[in-house]
Backbone as a ProteinNet text record, in pm:
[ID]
protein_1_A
[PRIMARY]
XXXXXXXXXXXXXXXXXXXXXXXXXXXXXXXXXXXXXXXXXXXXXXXXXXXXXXXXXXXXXXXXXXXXXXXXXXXXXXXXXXXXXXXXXXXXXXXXXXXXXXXXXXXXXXXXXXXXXXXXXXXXXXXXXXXXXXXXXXXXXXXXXXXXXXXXXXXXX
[TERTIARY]
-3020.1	-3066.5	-2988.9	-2952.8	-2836.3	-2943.8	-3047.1	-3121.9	-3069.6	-2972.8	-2946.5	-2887.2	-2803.9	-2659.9	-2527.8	-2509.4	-2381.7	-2264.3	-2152.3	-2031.9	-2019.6	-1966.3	-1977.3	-1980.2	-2069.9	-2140	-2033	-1952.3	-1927.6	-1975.2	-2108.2	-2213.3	-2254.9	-2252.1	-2292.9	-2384.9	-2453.3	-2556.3	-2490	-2527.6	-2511.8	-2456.1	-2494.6	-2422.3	-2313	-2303.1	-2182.3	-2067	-2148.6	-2018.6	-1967	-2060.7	-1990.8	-1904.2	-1948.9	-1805.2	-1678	-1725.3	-1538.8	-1496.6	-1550.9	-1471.5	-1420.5	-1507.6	-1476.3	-1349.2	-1315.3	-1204.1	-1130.2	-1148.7	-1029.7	-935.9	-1061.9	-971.6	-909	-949	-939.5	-802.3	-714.2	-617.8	-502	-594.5	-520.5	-446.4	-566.9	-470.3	-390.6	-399	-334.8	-192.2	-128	-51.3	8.9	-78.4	1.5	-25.2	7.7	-36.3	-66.2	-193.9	-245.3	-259.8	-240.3	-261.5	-396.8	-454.7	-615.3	-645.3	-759.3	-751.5	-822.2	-739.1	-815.9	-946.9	-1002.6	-1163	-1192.6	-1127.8	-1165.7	-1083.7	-964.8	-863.3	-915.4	-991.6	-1045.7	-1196.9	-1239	-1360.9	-1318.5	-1203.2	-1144.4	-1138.6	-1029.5	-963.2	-1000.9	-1146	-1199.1	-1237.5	-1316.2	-1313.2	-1217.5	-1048.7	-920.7	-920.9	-916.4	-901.3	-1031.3	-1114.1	-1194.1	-1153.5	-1174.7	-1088.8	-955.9	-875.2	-729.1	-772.7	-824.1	-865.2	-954.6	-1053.1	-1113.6	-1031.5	-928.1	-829.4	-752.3	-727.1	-610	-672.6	-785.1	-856.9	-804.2	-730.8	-775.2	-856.5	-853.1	-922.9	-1101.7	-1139.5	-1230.8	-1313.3	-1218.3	-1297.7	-1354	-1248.9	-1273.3	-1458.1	-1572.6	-1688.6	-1696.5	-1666.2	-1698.6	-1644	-1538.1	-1449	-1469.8	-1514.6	-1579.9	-1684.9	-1758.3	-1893.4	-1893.8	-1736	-1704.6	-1577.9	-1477.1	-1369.9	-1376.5	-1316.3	-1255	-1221.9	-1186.3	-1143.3	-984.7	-890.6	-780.9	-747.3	-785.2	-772.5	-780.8	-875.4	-891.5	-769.9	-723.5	-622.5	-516.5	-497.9	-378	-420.1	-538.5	-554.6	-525.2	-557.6	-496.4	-349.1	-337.5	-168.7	-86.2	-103.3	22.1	30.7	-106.5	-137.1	-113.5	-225.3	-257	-149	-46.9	54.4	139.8	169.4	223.2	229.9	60.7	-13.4	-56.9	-16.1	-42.3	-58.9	62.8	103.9	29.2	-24.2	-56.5	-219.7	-294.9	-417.7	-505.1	-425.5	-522.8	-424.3	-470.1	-402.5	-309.6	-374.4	-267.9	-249	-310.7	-270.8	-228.6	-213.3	-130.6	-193.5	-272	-251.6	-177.4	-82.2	27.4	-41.3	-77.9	-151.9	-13.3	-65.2	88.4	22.4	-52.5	-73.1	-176.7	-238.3	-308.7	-319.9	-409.4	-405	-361.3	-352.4	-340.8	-457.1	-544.4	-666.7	-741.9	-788.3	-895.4	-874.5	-762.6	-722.2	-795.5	-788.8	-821.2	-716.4	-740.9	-642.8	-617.2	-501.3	-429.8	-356.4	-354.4	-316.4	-290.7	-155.8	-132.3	-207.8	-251.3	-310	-230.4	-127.6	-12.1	-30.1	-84.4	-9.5	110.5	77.4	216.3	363.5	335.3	458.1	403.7	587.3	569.9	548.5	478.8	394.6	488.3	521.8	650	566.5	659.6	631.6	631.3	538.4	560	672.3	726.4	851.5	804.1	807.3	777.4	879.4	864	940.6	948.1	1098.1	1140.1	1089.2	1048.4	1073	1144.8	1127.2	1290.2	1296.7	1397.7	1410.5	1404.5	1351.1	1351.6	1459.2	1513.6	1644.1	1485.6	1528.8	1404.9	1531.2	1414.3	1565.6	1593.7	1697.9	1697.6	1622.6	1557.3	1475.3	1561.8	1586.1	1643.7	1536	1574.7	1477.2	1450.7	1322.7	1308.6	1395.3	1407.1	1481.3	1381.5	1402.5	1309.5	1289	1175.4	1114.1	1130.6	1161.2	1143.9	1011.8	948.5	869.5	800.3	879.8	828.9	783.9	829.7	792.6	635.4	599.5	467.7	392.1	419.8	314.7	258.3	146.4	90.7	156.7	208.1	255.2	104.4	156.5	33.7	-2.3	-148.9	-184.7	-203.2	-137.8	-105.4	-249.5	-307.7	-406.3	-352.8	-415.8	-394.7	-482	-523	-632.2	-589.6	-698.6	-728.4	-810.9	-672.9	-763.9	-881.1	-1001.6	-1116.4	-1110.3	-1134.4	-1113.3	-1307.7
-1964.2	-1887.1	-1755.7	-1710.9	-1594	-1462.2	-1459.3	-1305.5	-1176.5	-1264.1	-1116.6	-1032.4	-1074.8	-963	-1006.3	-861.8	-873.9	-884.3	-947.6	-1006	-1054.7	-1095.4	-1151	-1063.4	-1159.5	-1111.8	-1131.6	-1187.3	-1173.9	-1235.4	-1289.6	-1267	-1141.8	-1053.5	-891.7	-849.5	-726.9	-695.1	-554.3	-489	-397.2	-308.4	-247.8	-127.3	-201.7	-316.9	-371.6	-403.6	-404.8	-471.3	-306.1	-246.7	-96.3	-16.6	-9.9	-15.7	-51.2	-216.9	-313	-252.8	-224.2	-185.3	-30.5	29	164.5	197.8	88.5	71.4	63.3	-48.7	-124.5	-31.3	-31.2	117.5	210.4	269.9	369.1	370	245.9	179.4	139.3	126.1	104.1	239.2	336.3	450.4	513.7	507.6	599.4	504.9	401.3	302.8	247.1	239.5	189.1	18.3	-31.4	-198.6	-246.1	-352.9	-403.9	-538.8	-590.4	-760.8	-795	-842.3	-917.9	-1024	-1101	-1210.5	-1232.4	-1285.5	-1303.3	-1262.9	-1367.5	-1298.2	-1148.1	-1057.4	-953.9	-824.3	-866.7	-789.7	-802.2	-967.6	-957.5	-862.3	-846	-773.2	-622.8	-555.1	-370.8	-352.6	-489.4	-412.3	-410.5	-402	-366.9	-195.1	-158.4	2.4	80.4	-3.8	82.7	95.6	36.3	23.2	181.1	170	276.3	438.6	413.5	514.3	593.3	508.4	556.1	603.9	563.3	583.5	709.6	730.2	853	978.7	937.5	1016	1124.5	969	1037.6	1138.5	1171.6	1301.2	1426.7	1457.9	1552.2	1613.7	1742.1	1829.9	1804.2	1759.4	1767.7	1632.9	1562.7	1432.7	1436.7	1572.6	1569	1536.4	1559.7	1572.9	1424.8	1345.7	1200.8	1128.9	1153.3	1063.6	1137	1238.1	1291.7	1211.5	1131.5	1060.4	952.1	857.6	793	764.1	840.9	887.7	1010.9	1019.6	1116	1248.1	1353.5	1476.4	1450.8	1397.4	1397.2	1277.9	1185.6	1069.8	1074.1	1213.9	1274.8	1286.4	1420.3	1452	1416.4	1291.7	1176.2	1126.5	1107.4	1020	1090.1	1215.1	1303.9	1376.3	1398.1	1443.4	1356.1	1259.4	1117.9	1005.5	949.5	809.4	828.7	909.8	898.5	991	1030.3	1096.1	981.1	877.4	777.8	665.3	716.4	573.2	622	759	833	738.2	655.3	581.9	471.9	427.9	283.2	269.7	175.1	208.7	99.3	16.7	-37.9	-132.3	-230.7	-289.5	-260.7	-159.5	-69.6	-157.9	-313.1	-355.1	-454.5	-516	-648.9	-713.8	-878.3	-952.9	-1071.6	-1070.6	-1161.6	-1269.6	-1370.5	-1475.7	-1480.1	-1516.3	-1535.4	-1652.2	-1740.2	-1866	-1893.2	-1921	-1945.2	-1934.3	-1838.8	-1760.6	-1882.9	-1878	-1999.1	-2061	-1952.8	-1968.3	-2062.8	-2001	-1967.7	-2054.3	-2082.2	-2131.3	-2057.1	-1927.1	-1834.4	-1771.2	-1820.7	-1786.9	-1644.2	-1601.5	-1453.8	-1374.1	-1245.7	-1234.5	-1046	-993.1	-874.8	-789.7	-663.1	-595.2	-484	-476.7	-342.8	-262.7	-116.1	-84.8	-164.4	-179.9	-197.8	-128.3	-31.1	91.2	117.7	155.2	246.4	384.4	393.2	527.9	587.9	714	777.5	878.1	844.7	915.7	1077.1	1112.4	1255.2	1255.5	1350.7	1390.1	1468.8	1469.6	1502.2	1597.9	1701.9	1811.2	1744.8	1759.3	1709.7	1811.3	1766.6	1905.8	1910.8	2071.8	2132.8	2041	1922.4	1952.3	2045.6	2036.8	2160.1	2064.4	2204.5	2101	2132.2	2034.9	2060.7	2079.8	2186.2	2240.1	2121.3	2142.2	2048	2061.7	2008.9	2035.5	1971	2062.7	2017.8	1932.3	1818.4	1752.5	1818.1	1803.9	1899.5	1851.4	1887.5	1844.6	1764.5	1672.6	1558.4	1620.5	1623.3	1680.6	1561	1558.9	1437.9	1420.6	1290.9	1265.1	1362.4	1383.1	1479.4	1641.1	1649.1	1833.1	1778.8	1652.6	1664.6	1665.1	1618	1603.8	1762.1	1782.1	1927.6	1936.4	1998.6	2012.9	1976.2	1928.5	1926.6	2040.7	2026.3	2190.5	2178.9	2246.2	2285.8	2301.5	2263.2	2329.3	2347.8	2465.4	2507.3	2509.3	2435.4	2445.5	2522.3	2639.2	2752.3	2711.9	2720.6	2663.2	2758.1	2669.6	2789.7	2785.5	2891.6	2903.3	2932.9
-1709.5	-1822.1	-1829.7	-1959	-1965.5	-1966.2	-1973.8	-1906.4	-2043.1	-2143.2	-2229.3	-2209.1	-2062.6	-2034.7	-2093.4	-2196.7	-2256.3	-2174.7	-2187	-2108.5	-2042.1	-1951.2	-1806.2	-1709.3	-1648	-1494.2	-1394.8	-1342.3	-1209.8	-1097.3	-1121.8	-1031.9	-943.4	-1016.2	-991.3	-1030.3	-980.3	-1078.6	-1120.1	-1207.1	-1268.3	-1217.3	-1123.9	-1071.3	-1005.5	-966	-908.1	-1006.9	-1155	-1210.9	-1290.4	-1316.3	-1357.7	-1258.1	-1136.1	-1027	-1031.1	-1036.6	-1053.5	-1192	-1331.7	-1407.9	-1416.9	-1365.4	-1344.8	-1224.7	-1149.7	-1072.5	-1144	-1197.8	-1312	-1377	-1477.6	-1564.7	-1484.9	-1390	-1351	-1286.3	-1222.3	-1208.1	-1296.4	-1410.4	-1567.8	-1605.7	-1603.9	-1658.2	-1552.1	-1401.7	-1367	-1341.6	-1338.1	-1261.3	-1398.6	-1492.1	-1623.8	-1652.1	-1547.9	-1508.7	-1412.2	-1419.7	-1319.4	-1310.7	-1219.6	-1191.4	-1114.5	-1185	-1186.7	-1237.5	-1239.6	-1307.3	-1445.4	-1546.4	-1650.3	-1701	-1669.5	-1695.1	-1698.3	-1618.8	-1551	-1648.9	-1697.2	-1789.7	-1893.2	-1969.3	-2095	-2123.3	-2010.2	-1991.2	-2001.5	-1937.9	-1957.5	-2056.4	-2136.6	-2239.5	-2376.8	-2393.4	-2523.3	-2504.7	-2358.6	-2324.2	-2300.1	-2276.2	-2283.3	-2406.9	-2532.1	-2644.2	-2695.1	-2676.3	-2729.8	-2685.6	-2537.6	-2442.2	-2511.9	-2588.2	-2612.2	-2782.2	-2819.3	-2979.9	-2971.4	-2856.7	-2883.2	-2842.7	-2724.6	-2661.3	-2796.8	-2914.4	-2959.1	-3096.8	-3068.7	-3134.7	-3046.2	-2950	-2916.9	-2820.5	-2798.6	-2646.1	-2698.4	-2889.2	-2877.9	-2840.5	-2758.3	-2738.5	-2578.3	-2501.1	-2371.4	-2310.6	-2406.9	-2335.8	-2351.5	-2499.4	-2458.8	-2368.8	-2328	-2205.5	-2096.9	-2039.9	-1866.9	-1829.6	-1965.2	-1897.9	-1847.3	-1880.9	-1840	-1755.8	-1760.3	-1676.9	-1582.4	-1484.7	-1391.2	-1471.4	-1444.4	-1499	-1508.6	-1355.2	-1391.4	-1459	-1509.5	-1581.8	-1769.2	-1800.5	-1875.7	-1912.1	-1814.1	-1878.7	-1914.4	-1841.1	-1838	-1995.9	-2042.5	-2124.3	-2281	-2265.9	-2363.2	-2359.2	-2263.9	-2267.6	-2266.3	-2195.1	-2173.9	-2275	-2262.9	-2268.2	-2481.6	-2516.8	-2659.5	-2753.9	-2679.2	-2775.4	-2817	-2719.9	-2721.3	-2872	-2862	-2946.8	-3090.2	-3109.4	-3248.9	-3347.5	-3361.3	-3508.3	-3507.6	-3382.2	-3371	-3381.2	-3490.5	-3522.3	-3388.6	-3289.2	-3245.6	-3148.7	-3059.3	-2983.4	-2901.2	-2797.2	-2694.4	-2565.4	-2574.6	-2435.4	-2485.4	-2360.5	-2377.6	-2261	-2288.2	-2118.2	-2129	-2050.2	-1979.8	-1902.1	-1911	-1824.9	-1710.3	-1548.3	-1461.7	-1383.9	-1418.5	-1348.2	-1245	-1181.9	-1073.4	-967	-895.9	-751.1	-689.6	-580.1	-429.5	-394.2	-338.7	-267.9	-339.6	-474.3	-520.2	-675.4	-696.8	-806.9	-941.2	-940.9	-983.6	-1154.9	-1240.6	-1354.7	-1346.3	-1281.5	-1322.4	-1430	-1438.9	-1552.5	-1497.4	-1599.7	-1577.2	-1768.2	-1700	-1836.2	-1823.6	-1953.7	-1915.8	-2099.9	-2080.9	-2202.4	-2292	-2419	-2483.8	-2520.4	-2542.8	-2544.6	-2398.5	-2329.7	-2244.3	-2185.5	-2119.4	-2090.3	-2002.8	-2036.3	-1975.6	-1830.2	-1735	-1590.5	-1608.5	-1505.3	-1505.8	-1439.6	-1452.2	-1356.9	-1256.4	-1122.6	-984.4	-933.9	-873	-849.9	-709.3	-651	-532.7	-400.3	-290.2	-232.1	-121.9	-61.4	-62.2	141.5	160.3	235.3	394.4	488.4	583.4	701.3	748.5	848.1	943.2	1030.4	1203.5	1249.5	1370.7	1511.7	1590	1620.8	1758.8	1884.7	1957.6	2052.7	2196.8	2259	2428	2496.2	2504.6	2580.2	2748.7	2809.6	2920.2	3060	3128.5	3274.8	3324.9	3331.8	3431.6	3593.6	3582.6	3726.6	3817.8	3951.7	4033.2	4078.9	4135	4148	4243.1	4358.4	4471.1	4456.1	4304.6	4258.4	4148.7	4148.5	4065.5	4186	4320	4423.9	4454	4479.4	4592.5	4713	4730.2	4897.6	4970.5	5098.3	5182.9	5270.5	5251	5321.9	5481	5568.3	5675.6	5767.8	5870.2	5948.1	6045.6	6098.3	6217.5	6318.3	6425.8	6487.1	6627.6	6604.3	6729.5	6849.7	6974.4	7093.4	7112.8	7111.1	7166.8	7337.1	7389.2	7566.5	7599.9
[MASK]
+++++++++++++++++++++++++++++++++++++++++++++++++++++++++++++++++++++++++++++++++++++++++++++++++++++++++++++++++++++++++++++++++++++++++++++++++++++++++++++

């Protein structure tokens, strides 16, 4: 009996399956593309699709997308992702079916933006030379020992 839950289950319950997608996405926007299986890509990419459409309003969409995104994912989603997609009224993904896990015989499939989403550029950093370090003089075995302590025994008369 289907119980009246919209989409597919997983066999999850609720907080389990708002997790896996809140991964999902969350993978989606920062990486650009992800390989998962079918089922699981057709289930994201109706909330990437909303996600990128409310994005491309603007700083004034930031309170609707914090309730469901990260802060820095936010900002990815307005500075990067939706400048991209200005012209385009809809259909920002794409899924690639890639055939059948091994195990599990599991239908796979990659979910990648359609235009490409351009990299930040990463500031290199600066090299440091390291000193050279003199390795130490090997002690011989006989300088880790204690000397042995000496008694002296006093004839008593």
């Amino acid at each position: 009996m289907r119980k009246q839950v919209y989409g597919r289950q997983f066999k999850r319950d609720k907080n389990e399956r708002k997790a896996l997608f809140s991964g999902l996405i969350s993978s989606m926007i920062l990486k650009g593309r992800i390989s998962t299986t079918l089922e699981k890509a057709k289930s994201i990419q109706p909330d990437l699709e909303k996600f990128v459409t409310r994005a491309k309003k603007g700083e004034s969409a930031k309170l609707e997308l914090k309730k469901s995104l990260k802060p820095y994912e936010v900002d990815k989603m307005i500075n990067v992702i939706a400048p991209v997609f200005k012209d385009r009224n809809g259909g920002y993904t794409r899924i690639i079916k890639t055939g059948k896990r091994f195990n599990d015989n599991a239908n796979t499939a990659i979910l990648e933006w359609v235009e490409s989403i351009p990299e930040p550029v990463k500031e290199e950093k600066k090299k440091t030379t390291k000193k050279e370090v003199k390795p130490a003089p090997k002690k011989s075995r006989l300088s880790l020992k204690k000397p042995a302590k000496k008694t002296e025994k006093k004839e008593s008369k």
